[in-house]
Backbone atoms as SQL, in Angstrom:
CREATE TABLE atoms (id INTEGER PRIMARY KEY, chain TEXT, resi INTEGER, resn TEXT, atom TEXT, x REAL, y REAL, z REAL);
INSERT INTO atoms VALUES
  (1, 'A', 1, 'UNK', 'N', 0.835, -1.177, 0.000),
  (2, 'A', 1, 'UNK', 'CA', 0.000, 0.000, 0.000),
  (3, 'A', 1, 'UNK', 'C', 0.884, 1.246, 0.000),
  (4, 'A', 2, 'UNK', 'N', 0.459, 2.450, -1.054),
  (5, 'A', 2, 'UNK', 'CA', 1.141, 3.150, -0.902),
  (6, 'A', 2, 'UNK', 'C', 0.845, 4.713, 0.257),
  (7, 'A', 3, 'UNK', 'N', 2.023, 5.205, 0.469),
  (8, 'A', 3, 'UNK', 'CA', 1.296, 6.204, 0.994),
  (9, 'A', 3, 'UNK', 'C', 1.458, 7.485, 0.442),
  (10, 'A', 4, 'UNK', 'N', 0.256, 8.325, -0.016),
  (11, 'A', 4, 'UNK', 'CA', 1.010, 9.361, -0.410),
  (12, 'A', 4, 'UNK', 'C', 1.879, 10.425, 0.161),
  (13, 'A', 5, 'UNK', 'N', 2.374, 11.291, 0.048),
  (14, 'A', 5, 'UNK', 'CA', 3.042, 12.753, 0.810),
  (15, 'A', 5, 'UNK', 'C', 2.234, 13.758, 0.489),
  (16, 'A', 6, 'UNK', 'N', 1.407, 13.994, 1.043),
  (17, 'A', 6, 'UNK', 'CA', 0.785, 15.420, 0.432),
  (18, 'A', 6, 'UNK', 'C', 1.150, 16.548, 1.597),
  (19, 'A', 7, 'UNK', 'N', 2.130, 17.374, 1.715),
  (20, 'A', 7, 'UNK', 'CA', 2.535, 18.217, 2.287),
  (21, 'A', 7, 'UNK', 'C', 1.587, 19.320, 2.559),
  (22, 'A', 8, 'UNK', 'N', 1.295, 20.231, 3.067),
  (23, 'A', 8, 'UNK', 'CA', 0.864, 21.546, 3.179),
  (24, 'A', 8, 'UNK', 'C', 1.713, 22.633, 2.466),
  (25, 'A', 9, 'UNK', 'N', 1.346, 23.308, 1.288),
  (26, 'A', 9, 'UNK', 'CA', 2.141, 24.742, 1.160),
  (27, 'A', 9, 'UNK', 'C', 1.306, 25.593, 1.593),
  (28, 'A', 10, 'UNK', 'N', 2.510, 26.536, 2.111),
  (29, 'A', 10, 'UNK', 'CA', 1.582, 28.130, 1.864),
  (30, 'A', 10, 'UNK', 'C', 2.923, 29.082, 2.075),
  (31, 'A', 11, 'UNK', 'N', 2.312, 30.432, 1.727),
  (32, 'A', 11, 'UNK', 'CA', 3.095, 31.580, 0.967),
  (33, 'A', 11, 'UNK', 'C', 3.009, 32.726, 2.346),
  (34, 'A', 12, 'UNK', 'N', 4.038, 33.145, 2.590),
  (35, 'A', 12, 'UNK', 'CA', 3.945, 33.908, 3.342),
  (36, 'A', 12, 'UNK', 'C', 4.962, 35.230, 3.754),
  (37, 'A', 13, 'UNK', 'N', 5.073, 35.768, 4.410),
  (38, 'A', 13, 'UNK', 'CA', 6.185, 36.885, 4.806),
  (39, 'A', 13, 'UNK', 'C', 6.544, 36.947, 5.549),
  (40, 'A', 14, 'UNK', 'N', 8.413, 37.281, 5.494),
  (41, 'A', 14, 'UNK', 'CA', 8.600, 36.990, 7.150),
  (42, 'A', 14, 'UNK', 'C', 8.985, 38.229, 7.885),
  (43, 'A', 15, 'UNK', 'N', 8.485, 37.843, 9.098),
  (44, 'A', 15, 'UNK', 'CA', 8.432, 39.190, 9.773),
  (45, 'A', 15, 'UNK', 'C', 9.251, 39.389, 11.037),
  (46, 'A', 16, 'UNK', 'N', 10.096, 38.510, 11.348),
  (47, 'A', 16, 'UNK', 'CA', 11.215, 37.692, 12.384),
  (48, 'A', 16, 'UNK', 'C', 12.265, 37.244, 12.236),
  (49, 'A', 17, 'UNK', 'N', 13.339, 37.661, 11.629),
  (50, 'A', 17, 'UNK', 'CA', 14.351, 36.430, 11.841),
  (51, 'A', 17, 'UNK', 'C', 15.388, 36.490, 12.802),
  (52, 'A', 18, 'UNK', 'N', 14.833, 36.664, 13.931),
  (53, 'A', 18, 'UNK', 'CA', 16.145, 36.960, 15.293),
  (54, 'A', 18, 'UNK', 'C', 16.668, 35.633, 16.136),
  (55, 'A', 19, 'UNK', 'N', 15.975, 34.746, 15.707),
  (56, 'A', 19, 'UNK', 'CA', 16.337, 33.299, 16.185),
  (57, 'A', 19, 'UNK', 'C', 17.185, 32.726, 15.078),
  (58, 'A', 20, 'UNK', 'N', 18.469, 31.764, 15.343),
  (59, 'A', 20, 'UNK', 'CA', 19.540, 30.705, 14.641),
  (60, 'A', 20, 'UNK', 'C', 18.151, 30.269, 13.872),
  (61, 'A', 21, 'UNK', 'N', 18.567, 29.863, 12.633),
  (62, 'A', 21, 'UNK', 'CA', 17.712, 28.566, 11.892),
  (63, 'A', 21, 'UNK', 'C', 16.206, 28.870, 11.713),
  (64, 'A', 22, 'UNK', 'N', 16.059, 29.867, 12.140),
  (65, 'A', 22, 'UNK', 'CA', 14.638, 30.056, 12.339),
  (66, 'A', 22, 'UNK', 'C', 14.021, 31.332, 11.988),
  (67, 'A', 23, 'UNK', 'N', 12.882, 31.291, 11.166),
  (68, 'A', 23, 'UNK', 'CA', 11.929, 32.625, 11.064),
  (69, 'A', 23, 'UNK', 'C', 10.685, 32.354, 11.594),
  (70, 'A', 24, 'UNK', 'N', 10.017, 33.498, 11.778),
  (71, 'A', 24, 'UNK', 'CA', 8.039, 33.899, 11.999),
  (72, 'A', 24, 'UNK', 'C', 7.859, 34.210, 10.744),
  (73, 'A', 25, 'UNK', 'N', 6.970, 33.482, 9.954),
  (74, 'A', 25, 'UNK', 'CA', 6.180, 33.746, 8.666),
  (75, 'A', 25, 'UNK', 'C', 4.669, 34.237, 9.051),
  (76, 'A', 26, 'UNK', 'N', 4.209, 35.364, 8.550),
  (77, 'A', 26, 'UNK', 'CA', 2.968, 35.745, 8.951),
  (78, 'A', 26, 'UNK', 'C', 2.155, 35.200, 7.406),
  (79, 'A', 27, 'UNK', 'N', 1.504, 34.301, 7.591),
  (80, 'A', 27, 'UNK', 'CA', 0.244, 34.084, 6.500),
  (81, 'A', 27, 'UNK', 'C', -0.960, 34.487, 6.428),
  (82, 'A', 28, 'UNK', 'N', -1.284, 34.765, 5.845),
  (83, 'A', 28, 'UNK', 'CA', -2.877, 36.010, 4.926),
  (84, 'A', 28, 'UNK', 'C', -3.867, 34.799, 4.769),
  (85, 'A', 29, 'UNK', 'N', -4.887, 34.634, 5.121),
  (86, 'A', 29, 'UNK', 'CA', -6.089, 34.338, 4.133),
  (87, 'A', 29, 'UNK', 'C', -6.861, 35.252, 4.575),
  (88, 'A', 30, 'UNK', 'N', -7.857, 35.451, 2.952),
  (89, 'A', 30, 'UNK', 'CA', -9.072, 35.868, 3.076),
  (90, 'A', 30, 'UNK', 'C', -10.229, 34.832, 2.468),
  (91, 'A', 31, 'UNK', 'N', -11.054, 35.308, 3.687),
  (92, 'A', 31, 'UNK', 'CA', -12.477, 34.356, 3.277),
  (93, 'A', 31, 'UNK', 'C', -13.748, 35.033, 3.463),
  (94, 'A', 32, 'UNK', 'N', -14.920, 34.621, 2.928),
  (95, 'A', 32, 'UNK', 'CA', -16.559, 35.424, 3.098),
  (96, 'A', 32, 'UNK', 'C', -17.089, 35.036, 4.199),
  (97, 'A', 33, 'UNK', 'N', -17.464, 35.623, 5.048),
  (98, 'A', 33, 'UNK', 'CA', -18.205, 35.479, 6.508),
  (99, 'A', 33, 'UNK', 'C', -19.195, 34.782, 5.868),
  (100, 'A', 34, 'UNK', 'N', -19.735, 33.690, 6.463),
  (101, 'A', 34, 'UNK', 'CA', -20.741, 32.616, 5.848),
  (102, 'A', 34, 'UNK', 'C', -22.072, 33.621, 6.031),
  (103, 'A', 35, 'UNK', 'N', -22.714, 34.716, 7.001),
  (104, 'A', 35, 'UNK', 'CA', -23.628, 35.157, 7.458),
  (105, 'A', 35, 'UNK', 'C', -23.732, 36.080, 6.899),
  (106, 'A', 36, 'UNK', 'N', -22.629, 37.779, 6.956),
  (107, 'A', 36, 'UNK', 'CA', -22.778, 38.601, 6.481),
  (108, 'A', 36, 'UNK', 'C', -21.674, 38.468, 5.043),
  (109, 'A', 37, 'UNK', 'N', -21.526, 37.964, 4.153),
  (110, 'A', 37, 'UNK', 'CA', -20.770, 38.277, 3.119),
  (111, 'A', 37, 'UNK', 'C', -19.809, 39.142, 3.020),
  (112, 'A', 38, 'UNK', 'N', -19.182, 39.506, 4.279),
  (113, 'A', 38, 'UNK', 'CA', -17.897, 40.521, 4.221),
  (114, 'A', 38, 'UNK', 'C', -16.590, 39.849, 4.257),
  (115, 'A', 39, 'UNK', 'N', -15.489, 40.120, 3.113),
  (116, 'A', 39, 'UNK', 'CA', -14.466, 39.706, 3.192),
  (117, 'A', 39, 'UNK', 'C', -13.717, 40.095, 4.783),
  (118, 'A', 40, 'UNK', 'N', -13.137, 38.729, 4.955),
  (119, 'A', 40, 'UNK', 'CA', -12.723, 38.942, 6.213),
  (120, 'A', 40, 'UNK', 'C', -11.238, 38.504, 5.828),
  (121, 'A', 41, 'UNK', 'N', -10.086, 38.794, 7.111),
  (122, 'A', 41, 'UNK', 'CA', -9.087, 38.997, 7.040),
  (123, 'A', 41, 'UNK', 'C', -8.067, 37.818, 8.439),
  (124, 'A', 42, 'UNK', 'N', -7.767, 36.919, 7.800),
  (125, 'A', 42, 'UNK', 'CA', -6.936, 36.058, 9.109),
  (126, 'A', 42, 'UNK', 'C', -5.473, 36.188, 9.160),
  (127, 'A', 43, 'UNK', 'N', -4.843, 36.597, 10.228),
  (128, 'A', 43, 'UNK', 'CA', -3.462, 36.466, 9.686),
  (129, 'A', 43, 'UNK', 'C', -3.193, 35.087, 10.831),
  (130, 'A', 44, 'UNK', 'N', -2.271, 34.513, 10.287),
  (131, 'A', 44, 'UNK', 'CA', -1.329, 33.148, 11.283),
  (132, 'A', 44, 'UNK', 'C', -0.190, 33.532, 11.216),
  (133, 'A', 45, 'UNK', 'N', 0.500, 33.213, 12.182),
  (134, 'A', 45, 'UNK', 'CA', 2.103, 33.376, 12.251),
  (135, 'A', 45, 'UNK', 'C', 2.321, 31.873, 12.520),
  (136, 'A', 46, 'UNK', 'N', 3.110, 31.498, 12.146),
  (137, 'A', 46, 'UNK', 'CA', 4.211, 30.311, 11.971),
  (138, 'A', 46, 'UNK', 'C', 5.885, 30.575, 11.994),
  (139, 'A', 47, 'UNK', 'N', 6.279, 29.424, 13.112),
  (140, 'A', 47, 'UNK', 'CA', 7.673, 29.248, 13.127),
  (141, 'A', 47, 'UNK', 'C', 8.026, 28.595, 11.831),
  (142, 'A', 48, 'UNK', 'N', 9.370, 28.828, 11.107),
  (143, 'A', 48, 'UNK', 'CA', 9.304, 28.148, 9.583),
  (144, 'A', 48, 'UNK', 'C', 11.146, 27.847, 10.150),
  (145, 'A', 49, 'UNK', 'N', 11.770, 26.525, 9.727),
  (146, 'A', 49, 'UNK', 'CA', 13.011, 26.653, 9.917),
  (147, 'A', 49, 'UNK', 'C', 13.532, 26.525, 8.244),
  (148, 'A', 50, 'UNK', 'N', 14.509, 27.785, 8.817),
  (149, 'A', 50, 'UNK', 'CA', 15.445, 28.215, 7.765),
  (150, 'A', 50, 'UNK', 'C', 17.175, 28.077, 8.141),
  (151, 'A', 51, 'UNK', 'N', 17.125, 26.904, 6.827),
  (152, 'A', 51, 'UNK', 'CA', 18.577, 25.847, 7.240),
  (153, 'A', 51, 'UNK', 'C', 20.079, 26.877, 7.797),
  (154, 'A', 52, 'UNK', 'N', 19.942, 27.871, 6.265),
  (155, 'A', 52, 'UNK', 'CA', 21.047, 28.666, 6.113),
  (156, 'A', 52, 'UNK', 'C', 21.007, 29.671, 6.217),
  (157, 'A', 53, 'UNK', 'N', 19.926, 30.350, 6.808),
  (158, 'A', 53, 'UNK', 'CA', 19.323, 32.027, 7.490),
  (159, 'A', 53, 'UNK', 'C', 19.676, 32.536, 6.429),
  (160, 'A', 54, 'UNK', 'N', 19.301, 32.535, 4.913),
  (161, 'A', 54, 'UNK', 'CA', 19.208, 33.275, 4.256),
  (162, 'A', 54, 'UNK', 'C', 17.749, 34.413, 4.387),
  (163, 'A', 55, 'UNK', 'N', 16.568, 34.056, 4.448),
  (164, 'A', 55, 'UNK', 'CA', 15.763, 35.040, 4.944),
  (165, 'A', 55, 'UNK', 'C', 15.637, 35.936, 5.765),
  (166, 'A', 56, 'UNK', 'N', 15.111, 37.150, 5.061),
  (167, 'A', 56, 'UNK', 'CA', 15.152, 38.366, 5.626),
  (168, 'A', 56, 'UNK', 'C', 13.944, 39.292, 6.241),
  (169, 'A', 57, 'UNK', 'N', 14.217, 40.331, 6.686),
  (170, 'A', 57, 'UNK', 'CA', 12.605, 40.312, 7.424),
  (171, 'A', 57, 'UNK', 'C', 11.738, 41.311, 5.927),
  (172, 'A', 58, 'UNK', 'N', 10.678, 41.143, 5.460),
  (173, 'A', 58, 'UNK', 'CA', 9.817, 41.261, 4.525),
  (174, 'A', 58, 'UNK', 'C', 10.230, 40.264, 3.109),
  (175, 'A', 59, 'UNK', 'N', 10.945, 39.661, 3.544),
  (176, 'A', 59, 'UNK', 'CA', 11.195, 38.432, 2.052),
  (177, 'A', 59, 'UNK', 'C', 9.694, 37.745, 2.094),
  (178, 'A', 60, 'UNK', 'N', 9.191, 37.509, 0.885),
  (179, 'A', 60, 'UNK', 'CA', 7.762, 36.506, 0.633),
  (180, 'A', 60, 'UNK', 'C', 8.279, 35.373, 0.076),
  (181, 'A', 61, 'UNK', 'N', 8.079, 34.535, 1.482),
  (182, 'A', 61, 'UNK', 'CA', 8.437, 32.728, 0.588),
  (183, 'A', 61, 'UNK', 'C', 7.568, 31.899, 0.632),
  (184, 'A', 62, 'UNK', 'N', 7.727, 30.928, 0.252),
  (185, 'A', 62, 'UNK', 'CA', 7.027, 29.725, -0.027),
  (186, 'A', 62, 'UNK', 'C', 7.678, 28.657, 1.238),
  (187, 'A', 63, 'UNK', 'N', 6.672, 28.076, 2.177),
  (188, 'A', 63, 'UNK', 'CA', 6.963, 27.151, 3.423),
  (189, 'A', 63, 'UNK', 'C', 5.918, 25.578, 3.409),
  (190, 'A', 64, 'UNK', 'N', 6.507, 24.785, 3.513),
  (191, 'A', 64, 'UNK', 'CA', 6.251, 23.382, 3.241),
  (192, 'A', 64, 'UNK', 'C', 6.202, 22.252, 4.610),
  (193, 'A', 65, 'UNK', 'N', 5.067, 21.875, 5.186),
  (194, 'A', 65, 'UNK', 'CA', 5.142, 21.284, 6.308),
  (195, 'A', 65, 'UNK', 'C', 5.818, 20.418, 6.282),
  (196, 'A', 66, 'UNK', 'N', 6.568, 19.988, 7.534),
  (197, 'A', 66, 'UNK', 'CA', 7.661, 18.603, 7.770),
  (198, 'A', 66, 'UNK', 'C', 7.340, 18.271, 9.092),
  (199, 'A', 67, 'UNK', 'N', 8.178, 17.479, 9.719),
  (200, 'A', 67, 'UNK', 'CA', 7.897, 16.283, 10.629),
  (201, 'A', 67, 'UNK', 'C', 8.212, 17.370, 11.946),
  (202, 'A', 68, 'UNK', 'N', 7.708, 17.691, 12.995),
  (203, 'A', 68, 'UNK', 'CA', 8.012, 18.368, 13.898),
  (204, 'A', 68, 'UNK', 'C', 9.810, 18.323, 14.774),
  (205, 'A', 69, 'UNK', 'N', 10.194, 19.480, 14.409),
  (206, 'A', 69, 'UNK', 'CA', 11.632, 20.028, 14.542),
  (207, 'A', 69, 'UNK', 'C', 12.139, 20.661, 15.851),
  (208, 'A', 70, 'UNK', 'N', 10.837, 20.979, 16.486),
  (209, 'A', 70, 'UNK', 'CA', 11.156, 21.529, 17.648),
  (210, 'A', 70, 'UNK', 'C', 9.435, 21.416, 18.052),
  (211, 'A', 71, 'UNK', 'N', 9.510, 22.134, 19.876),
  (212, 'A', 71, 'UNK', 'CA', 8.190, 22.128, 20.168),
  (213, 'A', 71, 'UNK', 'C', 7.310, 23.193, 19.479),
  (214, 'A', 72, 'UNK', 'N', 7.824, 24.400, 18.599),
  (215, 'A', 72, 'UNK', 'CA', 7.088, 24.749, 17.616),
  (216, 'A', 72, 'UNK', 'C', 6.972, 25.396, 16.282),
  (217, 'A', 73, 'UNK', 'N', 8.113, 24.583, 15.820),
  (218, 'A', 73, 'UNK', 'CA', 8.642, 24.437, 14.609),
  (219, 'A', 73, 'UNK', 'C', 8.078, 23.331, 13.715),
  (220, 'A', 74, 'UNK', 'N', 6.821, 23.664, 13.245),
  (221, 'A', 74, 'UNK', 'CA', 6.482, 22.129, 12.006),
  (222, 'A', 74, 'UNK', 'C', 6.597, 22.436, 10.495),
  (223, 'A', 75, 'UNK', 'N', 7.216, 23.615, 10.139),
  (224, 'A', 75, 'UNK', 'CA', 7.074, 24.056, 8.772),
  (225, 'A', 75, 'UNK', 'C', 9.207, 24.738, 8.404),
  (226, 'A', 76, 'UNK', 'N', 9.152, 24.251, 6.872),
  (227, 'A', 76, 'UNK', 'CA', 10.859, 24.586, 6.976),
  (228, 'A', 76, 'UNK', 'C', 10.392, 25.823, 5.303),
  (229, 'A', 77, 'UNK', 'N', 11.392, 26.213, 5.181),
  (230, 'A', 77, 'UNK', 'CA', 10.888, 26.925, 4.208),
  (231, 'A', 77, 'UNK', 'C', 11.940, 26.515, 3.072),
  (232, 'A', 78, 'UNK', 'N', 10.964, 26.381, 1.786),
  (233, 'A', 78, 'UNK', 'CA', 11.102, 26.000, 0.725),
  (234, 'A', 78, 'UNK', 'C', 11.839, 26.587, -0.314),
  (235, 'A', 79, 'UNK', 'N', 11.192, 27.760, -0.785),
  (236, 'A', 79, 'UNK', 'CA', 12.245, 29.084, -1.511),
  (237, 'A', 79, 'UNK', 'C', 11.776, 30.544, -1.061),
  (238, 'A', 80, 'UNK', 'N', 12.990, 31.288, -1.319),
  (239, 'A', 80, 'UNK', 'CA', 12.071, 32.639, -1.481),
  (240, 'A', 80, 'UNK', 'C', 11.644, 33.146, -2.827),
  (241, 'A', 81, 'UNK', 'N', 10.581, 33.368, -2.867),
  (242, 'A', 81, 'UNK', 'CA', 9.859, 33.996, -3.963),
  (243, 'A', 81, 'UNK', 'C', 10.079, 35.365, -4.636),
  (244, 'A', 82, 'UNK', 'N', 10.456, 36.311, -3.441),
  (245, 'A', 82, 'UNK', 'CA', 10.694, 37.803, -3.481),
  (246, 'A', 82, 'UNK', 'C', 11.635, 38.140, -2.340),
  (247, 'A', 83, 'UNK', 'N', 12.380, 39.113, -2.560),
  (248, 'A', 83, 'UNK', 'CA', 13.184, 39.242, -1.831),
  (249, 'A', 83, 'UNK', 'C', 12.552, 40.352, -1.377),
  (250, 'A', 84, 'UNK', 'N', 13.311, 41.147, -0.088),
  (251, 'A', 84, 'UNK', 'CA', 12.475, 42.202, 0.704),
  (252, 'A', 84, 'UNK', 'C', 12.817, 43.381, -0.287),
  (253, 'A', 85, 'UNK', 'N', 13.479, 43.643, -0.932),
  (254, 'A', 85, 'UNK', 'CA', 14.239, 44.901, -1.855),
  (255, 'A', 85, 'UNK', 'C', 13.455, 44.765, -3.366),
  (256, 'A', 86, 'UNK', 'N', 12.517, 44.021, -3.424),
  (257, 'A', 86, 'UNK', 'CA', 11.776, 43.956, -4.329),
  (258, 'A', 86, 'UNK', 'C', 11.643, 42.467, -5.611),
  (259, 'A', 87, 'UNK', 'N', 13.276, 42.632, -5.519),
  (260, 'A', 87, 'UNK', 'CA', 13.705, 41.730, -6.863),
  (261, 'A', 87, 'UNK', 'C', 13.364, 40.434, -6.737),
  (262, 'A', 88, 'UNK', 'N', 12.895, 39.620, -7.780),
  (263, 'A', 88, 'UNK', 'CA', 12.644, 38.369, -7.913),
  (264, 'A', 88, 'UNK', 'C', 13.470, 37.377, -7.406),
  (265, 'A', 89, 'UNK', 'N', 13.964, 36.669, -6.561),
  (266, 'A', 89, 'UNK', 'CA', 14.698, 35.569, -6.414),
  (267, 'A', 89, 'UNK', 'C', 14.512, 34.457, -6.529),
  (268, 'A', 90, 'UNK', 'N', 13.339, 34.237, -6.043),
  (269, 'A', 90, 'UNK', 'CA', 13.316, 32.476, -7.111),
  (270, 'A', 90, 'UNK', 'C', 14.103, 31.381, -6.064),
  (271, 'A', 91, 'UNK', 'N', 14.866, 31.581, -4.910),
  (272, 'A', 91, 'UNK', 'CA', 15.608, 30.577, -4.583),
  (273, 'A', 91, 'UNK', 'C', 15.316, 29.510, -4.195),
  (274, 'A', 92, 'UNK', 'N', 15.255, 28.404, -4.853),
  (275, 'A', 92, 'UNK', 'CA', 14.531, 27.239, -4.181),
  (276, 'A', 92, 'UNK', 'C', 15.838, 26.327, -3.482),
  (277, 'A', 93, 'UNK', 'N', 15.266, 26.349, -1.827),
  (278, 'A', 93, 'UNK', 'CA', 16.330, 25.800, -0.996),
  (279, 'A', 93, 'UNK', 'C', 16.229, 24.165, -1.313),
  (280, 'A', 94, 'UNK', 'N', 15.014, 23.873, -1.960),
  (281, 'A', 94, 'UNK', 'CA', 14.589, 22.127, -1.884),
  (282, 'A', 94, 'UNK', 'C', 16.053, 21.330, -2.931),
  (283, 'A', 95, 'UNK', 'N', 16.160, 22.400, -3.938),
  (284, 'A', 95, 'UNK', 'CA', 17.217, 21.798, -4.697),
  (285, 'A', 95, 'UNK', 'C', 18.780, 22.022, -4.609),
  (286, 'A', 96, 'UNK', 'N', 18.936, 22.923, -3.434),
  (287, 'A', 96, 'UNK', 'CA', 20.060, 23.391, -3.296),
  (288, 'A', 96, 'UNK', 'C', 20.554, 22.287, -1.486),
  (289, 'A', 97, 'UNK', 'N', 20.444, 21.034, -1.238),
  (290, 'A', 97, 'UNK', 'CA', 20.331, 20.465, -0.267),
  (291, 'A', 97, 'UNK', 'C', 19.787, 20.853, 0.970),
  (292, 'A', 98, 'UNK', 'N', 18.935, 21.226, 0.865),
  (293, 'A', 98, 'UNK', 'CA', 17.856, 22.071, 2.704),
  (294, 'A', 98, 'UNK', 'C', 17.771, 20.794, 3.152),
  (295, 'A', 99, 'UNK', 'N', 17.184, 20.754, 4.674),
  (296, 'A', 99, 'UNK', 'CA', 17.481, 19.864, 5.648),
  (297, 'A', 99, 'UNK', 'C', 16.377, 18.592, 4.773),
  (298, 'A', 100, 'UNK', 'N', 16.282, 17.755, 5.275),
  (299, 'A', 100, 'UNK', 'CA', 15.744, 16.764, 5.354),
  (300, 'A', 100, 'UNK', 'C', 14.479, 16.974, 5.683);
């Protein structure tokens, strides 16, 4: 039997990086109040570990759930998408050896 991997992504910004190995990613959804139809606004913060502290505080990356790393660390981050200075970076840590 197989099993699949279906990971969690999501996209976010980081707004922390004062800890070794580690950022706060703040994530956005918006959704319609089931009652009154007003877009509503959630933010989450998440611990995300970042192997080689390349992230910076307003970089927008992409973070991928993994096996729990610490008591609240369950997400490592994947690439950055944007860098805080605007420019495209693109860095995807998955192919450049990031942790396990």
């Amino acid at each position: 039997m197989e099993r699949q991997n279906r990971r969690k992504v999501r996209k976010g910004k980081v707004v922390s990086n004062r800890m070794k190995k580690s950022v706060v990613v703040s994530i956005e959804r918006v959704y319609q109040h089931p009652l009154y139809r007003k877009l509503v606004k959630k933010t989450s913060k998440v611990i995300a570990h970042d192997e080689e502290n390349r992230c910076r505080i307003g970089d927008l990356v992409t973070i991928i759930e993994t096996r729990p790393l610490s008591k609240q660390k369950r997400w490592r981050v994947s690439e950055i998408t944007r860098s805080a200075h605007g420019e495209p970076a693109a860095v995807s840590l998955e192919e450049e050896g990031g942790s396990p």
